[in-house]
N, C-alpha and C positions, 0 to 999 in steps of 0.2 A: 597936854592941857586939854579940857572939855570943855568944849561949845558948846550953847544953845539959844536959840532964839525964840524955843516955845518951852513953857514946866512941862512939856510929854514928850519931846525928844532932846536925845543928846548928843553931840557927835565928839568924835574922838579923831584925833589927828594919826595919821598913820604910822609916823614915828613912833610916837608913844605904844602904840597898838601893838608894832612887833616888839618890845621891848618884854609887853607881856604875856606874850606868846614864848619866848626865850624863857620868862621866869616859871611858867608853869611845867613847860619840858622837865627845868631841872629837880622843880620838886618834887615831878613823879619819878624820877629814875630814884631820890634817896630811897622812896620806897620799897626798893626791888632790891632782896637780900644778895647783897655781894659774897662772893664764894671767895675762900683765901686762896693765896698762891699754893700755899706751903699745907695746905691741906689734905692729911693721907687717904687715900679710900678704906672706906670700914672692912675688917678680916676677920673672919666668924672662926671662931675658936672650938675644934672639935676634941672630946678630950677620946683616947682609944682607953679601950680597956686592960688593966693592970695583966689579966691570964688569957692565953688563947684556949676558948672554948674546946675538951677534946672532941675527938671522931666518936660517934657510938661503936661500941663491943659489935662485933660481926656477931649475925645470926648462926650458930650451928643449927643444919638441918639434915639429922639423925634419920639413917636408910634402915630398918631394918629385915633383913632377907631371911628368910625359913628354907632352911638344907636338910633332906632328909640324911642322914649315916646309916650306914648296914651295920648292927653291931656283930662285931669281928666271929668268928666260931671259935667253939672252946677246941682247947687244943685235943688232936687225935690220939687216942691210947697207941701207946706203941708195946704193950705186952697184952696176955689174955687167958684167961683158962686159972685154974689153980695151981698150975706149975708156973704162971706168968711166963709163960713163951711168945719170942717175939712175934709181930705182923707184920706181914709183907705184904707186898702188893701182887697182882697179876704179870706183871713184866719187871722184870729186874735185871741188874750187872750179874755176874759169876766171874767168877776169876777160875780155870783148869788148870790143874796141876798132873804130871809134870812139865805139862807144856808151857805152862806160866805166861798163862794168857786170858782175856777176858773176853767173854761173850754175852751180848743180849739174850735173856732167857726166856722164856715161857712159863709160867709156874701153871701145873696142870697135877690136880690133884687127883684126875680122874685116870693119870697114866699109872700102870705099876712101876715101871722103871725109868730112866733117866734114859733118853736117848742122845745123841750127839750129829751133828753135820760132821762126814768125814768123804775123804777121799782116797782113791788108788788105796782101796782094803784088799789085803791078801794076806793068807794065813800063809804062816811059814814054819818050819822047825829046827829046830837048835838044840844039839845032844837028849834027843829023844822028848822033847817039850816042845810045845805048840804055840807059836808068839800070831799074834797081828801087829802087820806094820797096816800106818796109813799116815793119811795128810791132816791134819788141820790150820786153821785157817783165822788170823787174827782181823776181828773188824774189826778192829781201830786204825791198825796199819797193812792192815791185807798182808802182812809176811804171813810165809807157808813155814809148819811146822811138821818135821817127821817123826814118827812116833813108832815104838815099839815097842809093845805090852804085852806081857802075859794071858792069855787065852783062859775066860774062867768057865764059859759055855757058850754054848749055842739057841738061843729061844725063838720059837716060832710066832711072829706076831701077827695078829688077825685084824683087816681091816675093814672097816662097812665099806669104805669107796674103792676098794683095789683089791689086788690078791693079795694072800698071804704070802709072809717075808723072813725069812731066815737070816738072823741078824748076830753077827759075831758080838761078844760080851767081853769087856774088859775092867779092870778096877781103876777107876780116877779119885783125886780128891777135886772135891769140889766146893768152893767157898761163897756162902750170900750172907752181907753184911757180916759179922762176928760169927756165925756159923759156918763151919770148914767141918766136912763128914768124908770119909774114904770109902764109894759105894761104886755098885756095876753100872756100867754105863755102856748100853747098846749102841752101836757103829751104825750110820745108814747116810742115806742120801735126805738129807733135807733143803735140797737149792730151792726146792718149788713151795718152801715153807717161810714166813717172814721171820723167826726167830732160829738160829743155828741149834740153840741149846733148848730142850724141853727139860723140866726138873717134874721128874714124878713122885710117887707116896714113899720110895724107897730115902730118900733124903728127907719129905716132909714128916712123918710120922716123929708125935715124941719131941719134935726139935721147933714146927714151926707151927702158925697160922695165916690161914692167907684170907686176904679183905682184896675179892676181885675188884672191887672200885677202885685201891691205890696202884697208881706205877713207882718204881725206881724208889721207895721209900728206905731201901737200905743205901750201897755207897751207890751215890747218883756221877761220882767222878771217877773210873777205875783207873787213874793214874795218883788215886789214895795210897797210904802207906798199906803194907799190904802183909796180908800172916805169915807167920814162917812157915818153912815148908818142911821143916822136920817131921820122922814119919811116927 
C-alpha cells in the first residue's frame, strides 16, 4: 500500500517494495534469448572437388653437345702399276722354304739380292758337288734349323761401313703374302741387324711394289694357312 501525508511525497511500505523488485528481475531474464538443450552446433559444409587436379608435364631440358669426327680414310690400294701388282709394306712376314719357317723381313729395294741370317756356314762336298750346310733360325719359336743346299756361287759384297764379304749363294723359295718366288739367296751374319731376312730386287722385280710407309700389310699372322711347297 502507499502512503502519504503531503500530494509531493509518497511512501511505500517495504513489503510491497521487494515484491517489485522480484517482479522486474523476472521480466528482464524473459528477455534474454534462451539457448535450447538439444541444440546442435552449426557444421560448415565443404564440398571437394569431383577430379584431382593432375601434376604438370616435367620440363625436358635438351643438352646439346658439338663432337667433332675424323672422317675415316679411304681405303688403301693394295695393287698398282698396269700389271696391278701387289703393295707391300717396308717390313713384312716371309715364310723359307725348305726350312718352313717364318721370318721378319726387311724389304730393301735398293739390295740386288736376298740375304739371309745364317749360322755355322761351311761349304762341303758330296760326289764331286759343292753343298753349304748351315743353321737357321725360327723367331717365332727360336728352333734351330739345319740346312743343306746346293752351292750356286760365290759373290763378293761391298760395304760403305765395313770390308768386303764373300758370301756363299744358295737357292730358296721364298714366300710374301701370295707371292712364293724360288731365288738366290746370300748366307751371312745378320745378328747385329734387327730383321734376319733382307728381300732385295731379285724377288721384287716384275712381282711387287713397295709403299715404305706400310708394315706387315701382307700375312700379318705367320701361323696362316700356308702355300704348298711343291717345287
Amino acid at each position: 500500500m502507499i502512503y502519504t501525508d503531503s500530494p509531493s511525497f509518497l511512501w511505500i511500505k517495504p513489503r510491497f517494495f521487494g515484491v517489485l523488485i522480484i517482479a522486474g528481475i523476472l521480466s528482464s531474464c524473459s528477455l534474454i534469448p534462451q539457448q535450447s538443450a538439444n541444440t546442435c552446433p552449426t557444421v560448415e559444409v565443404v564440398e571437394l572437388p569431383l577430379t584431382v587436379p593432375a601434376c604438370p608435364e616435367p620440363k625436358v631440358v635438351e643438352r646439346i653437345v658439338t663432337k667433332t669426327v675424323t672422317a675415316p680414310l679411304p681405303p688403301m690400294a693394295s695393287t698398282a702399276g698396269k700389271l696391278h701388282l701387289p703393295i707391300i709394306g717396308a717390313v713384312e712376314w716371309a715364310r723359307i722354304e725348305p726350312a718352313d719357317l717364318w721370318v721378319e723381313s726387311r724389304i730393301d729395294t735398293g739390295a740386288d739380292t736376298t740375304s739371309i741370317h745364317a749360322e755355322e756356314i761351311q761349304l762341303i762336298e758330296k760326289d764331286g758337288k759343292r753343298y753349304v750346310s748351315f743353321v737357321l733360325t725360327d723367331a717365332l719359336t727360336g728352333s734351330r734349323y739345319s740346312q743343306e743346299l746346293r752351292l750356286r756361287r760365290r759373290v763378293l759384297i761391298k760395304q760403305s761401313d765395313g770390308p768386303d764379304q764373300r758370301r756363299y749363294v744358295v737357292r730358296m723359295w721364298v714366300t710374301v703374302g701370295e707371292t712364293r718366288s724360288r731365288i738366290d739367296v746370300n748366307l751371312t751374319d745378320r745378328a747385329n741387324f734387327e730383321y734376319p731376312l733382307l728381300i732385295g730386287r731379285n724377288f721384287l722385280t716384275d712381282t711387287m711394289i713397295v709403299d715404305v710407309s706400310r708394315h706387315h700389310t701382307m700375312t700379318s699372322n705367320p701361323t696362316a694357312k700356308k702355300p704348298s711347297t711343291d717345287d
